[in-house]
Wavefront OBJ file of the C-alpha trace (Angstrom):
o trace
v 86.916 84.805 110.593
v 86.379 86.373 113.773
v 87.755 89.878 114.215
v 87.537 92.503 116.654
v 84.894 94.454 114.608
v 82.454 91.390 114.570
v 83.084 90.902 117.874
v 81.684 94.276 118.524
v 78.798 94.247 116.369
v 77.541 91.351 118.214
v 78.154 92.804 121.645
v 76.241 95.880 120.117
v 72.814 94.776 121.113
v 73.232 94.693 125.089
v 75.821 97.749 124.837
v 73.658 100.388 123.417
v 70.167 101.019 124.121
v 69.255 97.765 124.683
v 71.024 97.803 127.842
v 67.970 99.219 129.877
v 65.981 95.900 128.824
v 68.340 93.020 128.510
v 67.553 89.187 127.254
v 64.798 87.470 129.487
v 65.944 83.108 129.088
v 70.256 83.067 130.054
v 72.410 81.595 127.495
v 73.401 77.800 127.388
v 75.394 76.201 129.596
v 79.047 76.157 127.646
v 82.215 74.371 128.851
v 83.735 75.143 132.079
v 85.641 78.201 131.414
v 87.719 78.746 135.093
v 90.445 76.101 133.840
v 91.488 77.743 130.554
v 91.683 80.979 132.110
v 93.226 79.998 135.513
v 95.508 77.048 134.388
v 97.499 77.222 137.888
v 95.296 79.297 140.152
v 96.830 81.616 142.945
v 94.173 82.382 145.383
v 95.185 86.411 145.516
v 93.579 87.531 142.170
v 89.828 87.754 143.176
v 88.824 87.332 139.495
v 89.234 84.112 139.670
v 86.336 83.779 142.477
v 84.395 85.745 140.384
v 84.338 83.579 137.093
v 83.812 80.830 139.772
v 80.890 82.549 140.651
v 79.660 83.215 136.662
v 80.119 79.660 136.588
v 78.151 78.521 139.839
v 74.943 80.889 138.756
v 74.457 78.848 135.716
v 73.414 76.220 137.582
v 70.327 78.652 138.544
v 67.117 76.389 138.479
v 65.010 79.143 139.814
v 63.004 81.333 136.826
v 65.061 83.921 135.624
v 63.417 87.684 135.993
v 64.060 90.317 133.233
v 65.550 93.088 134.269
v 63.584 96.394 135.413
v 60.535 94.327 134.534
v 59.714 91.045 136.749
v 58.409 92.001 140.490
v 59.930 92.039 143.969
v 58.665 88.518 144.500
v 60.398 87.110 141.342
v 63.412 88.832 142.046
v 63.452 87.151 145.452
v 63.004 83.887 144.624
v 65.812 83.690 141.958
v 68.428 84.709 144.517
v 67.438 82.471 146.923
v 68.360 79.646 144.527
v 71.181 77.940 145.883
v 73.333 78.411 142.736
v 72.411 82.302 142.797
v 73.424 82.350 146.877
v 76.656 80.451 145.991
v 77.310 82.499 143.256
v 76.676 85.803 145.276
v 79.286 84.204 148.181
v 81.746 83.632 145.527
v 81.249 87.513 143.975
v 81.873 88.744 147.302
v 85.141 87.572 147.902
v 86.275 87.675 144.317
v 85.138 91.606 145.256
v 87.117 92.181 148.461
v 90.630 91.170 146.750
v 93.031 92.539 144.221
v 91.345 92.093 140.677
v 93.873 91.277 137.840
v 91.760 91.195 134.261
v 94.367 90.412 131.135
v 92.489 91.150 127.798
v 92.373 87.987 125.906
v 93.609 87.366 122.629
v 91.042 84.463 122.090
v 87.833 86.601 121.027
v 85.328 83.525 121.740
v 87.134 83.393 125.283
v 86.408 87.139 125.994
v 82.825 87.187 124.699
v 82.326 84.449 127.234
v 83.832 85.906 130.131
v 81.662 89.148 129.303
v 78.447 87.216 129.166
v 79.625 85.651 132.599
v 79.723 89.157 134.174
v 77.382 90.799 132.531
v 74.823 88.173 134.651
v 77.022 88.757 137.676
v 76.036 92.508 137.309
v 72.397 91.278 136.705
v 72.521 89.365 139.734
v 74.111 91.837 141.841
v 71.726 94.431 140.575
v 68.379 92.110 141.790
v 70.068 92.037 145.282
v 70.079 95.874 144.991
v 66.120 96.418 144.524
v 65.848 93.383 147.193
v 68.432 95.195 149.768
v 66.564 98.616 149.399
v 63.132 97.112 149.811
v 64.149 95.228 152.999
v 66.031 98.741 154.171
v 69.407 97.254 153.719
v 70.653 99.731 151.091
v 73.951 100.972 152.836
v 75.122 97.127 153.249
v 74.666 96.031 149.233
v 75.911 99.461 148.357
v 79.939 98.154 148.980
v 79.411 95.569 146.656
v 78.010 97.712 144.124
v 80.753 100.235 144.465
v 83.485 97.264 144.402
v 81.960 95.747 141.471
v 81.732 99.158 139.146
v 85.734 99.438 140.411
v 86.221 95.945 138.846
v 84.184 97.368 135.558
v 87.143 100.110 135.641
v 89.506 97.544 135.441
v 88.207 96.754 132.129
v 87.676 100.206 130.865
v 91.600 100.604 131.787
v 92.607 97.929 129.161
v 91.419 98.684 125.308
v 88.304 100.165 123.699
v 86.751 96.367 123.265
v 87.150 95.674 127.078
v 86.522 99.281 127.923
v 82.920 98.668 126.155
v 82.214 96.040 127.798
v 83.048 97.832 131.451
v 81.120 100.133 130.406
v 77.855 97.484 129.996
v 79.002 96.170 132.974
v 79.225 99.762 134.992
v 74.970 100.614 134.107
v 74.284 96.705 134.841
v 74.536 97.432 138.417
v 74.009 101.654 138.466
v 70.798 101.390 136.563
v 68.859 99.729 139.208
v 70.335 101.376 141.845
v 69.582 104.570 140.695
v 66.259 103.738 139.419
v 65.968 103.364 143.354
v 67.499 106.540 144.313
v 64.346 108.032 146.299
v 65.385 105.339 148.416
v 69.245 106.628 148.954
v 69.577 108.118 152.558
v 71.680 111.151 153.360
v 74.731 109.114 153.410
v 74.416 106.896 150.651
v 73.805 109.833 148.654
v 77.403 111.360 150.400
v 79.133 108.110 149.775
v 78.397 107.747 145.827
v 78.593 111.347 145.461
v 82.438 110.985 147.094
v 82.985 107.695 144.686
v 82.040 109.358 141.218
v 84.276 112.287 142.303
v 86.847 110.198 142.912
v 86.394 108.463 139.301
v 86.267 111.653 137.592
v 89.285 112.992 139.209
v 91.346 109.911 138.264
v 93.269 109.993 134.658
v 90.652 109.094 131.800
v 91.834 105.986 130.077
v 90.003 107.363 127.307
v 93.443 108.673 125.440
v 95.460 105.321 126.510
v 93.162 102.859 125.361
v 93.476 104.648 121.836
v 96.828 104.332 121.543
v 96.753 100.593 123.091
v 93.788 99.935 119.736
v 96.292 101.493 117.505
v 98.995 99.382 118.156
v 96.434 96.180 118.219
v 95.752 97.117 114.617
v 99.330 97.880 113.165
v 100.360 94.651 114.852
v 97.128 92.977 113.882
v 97.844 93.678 110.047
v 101.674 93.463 109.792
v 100.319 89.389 110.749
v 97.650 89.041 108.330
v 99.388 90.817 105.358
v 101.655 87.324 105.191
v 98.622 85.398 105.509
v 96.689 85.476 101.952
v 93.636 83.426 103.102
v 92.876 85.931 106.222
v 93.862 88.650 104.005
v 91.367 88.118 101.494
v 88.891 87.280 103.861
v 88.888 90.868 104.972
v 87.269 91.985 101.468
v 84.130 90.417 102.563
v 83.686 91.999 106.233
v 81.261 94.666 105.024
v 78.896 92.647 103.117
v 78.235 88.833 103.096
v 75.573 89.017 100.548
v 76.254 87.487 97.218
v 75.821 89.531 93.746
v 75.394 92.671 95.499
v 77.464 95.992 94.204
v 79.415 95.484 97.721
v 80.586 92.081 97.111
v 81.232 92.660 93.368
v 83.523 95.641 94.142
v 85.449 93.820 96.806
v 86.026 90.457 94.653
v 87.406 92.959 92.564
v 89.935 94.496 95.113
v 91.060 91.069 96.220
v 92.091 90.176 92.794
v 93.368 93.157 91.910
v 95.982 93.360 94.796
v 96.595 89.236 93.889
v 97.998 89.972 90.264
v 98.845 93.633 90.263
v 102.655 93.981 92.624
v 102.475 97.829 92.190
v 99.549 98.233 93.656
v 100.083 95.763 96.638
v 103.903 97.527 97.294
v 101.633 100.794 97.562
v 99.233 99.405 99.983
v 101.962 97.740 102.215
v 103.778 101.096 102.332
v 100.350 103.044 103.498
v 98.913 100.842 105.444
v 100.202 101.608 108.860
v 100.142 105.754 108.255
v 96.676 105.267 107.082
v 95.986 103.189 110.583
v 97.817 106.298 111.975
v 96.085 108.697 110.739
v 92.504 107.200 111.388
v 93.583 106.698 115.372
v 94.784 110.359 115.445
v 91.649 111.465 114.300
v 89.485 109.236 117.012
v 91.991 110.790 119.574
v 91.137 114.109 118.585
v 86.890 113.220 119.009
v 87.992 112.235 121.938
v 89.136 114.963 123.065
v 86.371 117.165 121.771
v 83.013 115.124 121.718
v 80.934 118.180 121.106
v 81.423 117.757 117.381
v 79.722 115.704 114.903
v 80.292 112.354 115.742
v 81.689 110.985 113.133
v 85.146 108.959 111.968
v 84.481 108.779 108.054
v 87.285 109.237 105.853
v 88.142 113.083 104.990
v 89.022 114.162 101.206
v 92.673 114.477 102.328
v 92.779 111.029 103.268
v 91.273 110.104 99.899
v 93.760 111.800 98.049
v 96.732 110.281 99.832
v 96.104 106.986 99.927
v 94.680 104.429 97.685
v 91.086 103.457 97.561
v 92.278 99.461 98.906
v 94.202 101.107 101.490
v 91.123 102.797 102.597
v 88.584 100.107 102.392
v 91.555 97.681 104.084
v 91.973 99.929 106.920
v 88.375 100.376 107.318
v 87.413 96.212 107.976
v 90.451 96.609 110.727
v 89.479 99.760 112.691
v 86.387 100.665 114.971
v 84.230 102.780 114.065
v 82.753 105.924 116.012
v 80.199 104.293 118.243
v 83.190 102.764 119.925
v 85.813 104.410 119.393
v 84.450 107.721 121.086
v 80.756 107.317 121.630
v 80.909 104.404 124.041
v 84.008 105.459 126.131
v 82.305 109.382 126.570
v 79.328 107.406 127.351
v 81.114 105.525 130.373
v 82.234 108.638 131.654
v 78.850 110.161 131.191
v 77.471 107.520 133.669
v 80.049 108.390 136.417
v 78.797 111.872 136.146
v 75.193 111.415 135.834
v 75.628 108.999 138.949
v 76.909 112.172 140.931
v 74.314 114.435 140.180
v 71.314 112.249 141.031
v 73.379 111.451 143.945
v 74.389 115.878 145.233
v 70.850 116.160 144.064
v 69.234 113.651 146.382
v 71.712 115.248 148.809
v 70.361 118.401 148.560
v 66.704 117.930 148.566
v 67.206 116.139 152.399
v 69.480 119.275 153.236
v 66.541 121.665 152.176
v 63.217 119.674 151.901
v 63.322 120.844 148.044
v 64.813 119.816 144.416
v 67.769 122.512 143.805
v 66.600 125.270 140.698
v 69.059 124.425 138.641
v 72.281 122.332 138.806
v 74.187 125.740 139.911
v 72.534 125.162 142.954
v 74.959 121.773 143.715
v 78.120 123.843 143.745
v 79.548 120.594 141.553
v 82.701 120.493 139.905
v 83.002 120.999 135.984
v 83.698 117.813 134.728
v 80.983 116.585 136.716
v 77.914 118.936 135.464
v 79.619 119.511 132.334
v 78.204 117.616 129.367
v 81.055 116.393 126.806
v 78.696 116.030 123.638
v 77.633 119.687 123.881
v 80.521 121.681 126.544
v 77.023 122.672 128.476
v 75.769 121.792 131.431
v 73.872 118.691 131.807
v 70.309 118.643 130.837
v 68.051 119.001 134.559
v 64.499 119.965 134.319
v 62.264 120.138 137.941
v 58.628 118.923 137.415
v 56.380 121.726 138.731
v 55.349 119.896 141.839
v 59.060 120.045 143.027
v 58.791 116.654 143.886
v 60.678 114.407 140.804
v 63.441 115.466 137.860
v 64.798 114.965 134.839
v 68.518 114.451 133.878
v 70.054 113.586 130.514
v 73.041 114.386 128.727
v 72.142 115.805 125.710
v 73.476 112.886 124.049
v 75.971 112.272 120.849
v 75.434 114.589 117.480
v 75.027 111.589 115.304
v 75.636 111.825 111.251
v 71.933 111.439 109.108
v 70.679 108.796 107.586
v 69.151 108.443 104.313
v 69.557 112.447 103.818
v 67.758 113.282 107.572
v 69.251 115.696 109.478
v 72.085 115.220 112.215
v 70.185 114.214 115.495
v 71.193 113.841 118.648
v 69.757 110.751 120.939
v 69.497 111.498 124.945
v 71.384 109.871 127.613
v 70.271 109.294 131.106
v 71.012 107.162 134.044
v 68.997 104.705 134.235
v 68.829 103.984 130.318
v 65.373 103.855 129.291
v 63.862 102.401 126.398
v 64.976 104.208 123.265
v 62.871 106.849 121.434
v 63.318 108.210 118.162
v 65.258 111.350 118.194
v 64.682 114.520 116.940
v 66.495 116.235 113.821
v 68.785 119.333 115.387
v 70.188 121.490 113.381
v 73.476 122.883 114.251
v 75.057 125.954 113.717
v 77.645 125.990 111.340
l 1 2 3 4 5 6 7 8 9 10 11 12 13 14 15 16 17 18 19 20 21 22 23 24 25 26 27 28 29 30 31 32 33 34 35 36 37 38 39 40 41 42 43 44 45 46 47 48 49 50 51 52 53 54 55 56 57 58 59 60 61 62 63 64 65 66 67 68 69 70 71 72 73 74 75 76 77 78 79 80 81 82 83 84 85 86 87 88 89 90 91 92 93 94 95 96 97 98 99 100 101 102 103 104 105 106 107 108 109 110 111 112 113 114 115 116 117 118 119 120 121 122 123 124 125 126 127 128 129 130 131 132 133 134 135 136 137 138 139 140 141 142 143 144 145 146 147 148 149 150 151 152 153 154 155 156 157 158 159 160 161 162 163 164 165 166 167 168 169 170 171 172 173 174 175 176 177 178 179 180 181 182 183 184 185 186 187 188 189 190 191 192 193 194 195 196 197 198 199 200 201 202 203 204 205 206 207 208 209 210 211 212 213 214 215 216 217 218 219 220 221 222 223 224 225 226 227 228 229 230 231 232 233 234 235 236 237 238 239 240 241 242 243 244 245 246 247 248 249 250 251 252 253 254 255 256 257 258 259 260 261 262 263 264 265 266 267 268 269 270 271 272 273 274 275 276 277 278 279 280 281 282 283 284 285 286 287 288 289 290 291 292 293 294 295 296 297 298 299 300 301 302 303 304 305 306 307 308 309 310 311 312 313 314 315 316 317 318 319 320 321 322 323 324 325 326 327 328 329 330 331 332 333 334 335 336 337 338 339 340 341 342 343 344 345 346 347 348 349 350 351 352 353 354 355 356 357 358 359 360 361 362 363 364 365 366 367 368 369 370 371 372 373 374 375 376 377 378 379 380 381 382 383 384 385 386 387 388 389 390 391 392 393 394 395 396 397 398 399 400 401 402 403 404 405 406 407 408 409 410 411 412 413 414 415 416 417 418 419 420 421 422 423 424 425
């Protein structure tokens, strides 16, 4: 059974980390896909031009360069395909009208439409290293702006779409700002102006909670009448056979079969247990600073019962999504910003800024979320390059390590091991 959860897990790989470096071959060609989403189309939702367009660049004959690896040259030749200049037409008026996104209920249908504009993001961002090497930077830079606002669109919906906006967001804003010696004064003016205007704008953070929340209750109050899904959730965590895992949950399912007590008990927790695991996310969310972690408190163990718990647990999401991801999309607005006041500054004065004081940015722009510091900017000596990084996420140990904390920058680079930190109690 598809759920949401495995849904997730498999988007994991090109949402995390794995981002900076994505897949080198394109998937297979699957069924057309416009038709099932656009069953009477209206011409005014510029969506549907753009799943036109995921559709067109699949016909791509031209070899397909990796992203942040393949040269120039490569780069150049795939666009000029005639599928990939179709495709681009198509994006580019899907861009320039209203965008209407409804979250689909069909999880195979929305992993397809995300792997359809996840390579209209790779496209667009091999026309951005093209554009700036042929000194056409301010021209490609409105299509990159109107795609990330169609990435906000998703982020505005639930935490599964507002995951995949967020993949969407660096697919285009990591090559563009691995480019960003090549941003003039008013590039650097007109993204600095956008991300202000992003972080000024409510956070759908909050919303999107409460929208999972109700997904869930609604999601179980269907499968509690429906004994084959039901049981099927006793096996999310571990498909292995004769492991402790497996053995425990064969043991659940058959105890809530033949045992009515404890099945009226978990029916009458289920949805404050759902409750109470949301409120906590929502409260994460809020602070991001602390430990990063959703796992069930003793006061939650004591109130409801141990198949309530591991029930709830195969229907929720955990704390990557549920809070690391969405701080992580607004991360990338703000790290977008600085480079951009930085770059700013440097052709104002003919020199990197000391320190990010020097900007005169707003809070919630230089203000990191996982630690309530400022971001993380470090000069090189020669005064000529920089580094910038959130601090990143304090993540819960593993195998009895310490708590650790793994960077974040703009552009995502390949992912190195982090460091134990020990926090103050």
């Amino acid at each position: 059974m598809l759920t949401r959860r495995l849904l997730l897990s498999s988007l994991l790989p090109v949402l995390g980390a794995g981002t900076a470096f994505a897949q080198e071959e394109p998937p297979e060609k699957p069924p057309a896909l416009f038709e099932g989403l656009f069953p009477t189309p209206t011409g005014t939702n510029g969506f549907e031009e753009i799943i036109r367009a995921g559709e067109r660049l699949r016909e791509a004959k031209a070899p397909y360069p990796n992203p942040g690896r393949n040269s120039l040259t490569v780069k150049r030749a795939y666009i000029a395909d005639p599928a990939c200049r179709a495709a681009f037409s198509l994006l580019r008026q899907g861009l320039r009208k209203p965008i209407i996104v409804a979250p689909s209920a069909q999880l195979p249908v929305f992993s397809r439409v995300y792997a359809l504009m996840r390579s209209l993001g790779r496209l667009l961002g091999f026309h951005v290293h093209v554009s700036f090497a042929d000194g056409e930077g301010a021209a490609i830079l409105g299509d990159v702006l109107a795609f990330v606002r169609v990435a906000d669109t998703f982020q505005s919906l639930d935490v599964v779409t507002g995951m995949t906006g967020g993949g969407l967001e660096q697919s285009v804003l990591m090559p563009l700002t691995r480019l960003r010696d090549s941003w003039t004064e008013r590039d650097c003016l007109r993204l600095l102006t956008f991300a202000k205007n992003r972080a000024n704008a409510p956070d759908p953070a909050l919303t999107t909670v409460a929208t999972e929340r109700n997904r869930t209750q609604a999601y179980w109050e269907r499968m509690r009448t429906k004994p084959d899904e039901l049981e099927g959730q006793f096996a999310y965590l571990d498909e292995n056979e004769d492991t402790e895992g497996t053995t425990k949950a064969e043991a659940f399912a058959e105890q809530l079969r033949v045992d009515s007590g404890v099945r009226a008990r978990v029916w009458g927790e289920m949805a404050d247990a759902i409750t109470a695991y949301y409120d906590r996310a929502a409260v994460l969310l809020a602070d991001p600073s602390k430990r990063l972690s959703l796992e069930t408190p003793t006061a939650e163990t004591n109130r409801f019962h141990e198949i309530t718990l591991y029930l709830r647990d195969s229907l929720v999401l955990d704390a990557r999504f549920m809070v690391r991801q969405v701080v992580e999309n607004r991360l990338t607005n703000q790290l977008l910003a600085t480079h951009a006041a930085i770059r700013r500054y440097r052709w104002e004065n003919d020199r990197l800024p000391k320190t990010l004081d020097d900007l005169n940015l707003p809070v919630n722009i230089v203000t990191d979320p996982f630690t309530a510091k400022p971001l993380l900017y470090d000069p090189e000596p020669p005064g000529t390059n920089y580094k910038l990084a959130s601090a990143g996420a304090l993540l819960p140990d593993e195998d009895g390590k310490p708590d650790a904390r793994e960077r974040f920058a703009l552009p995502r680079e390949s992912p190195v091991p982090a460091k134990p930190t020990v926090e103050p109690k």
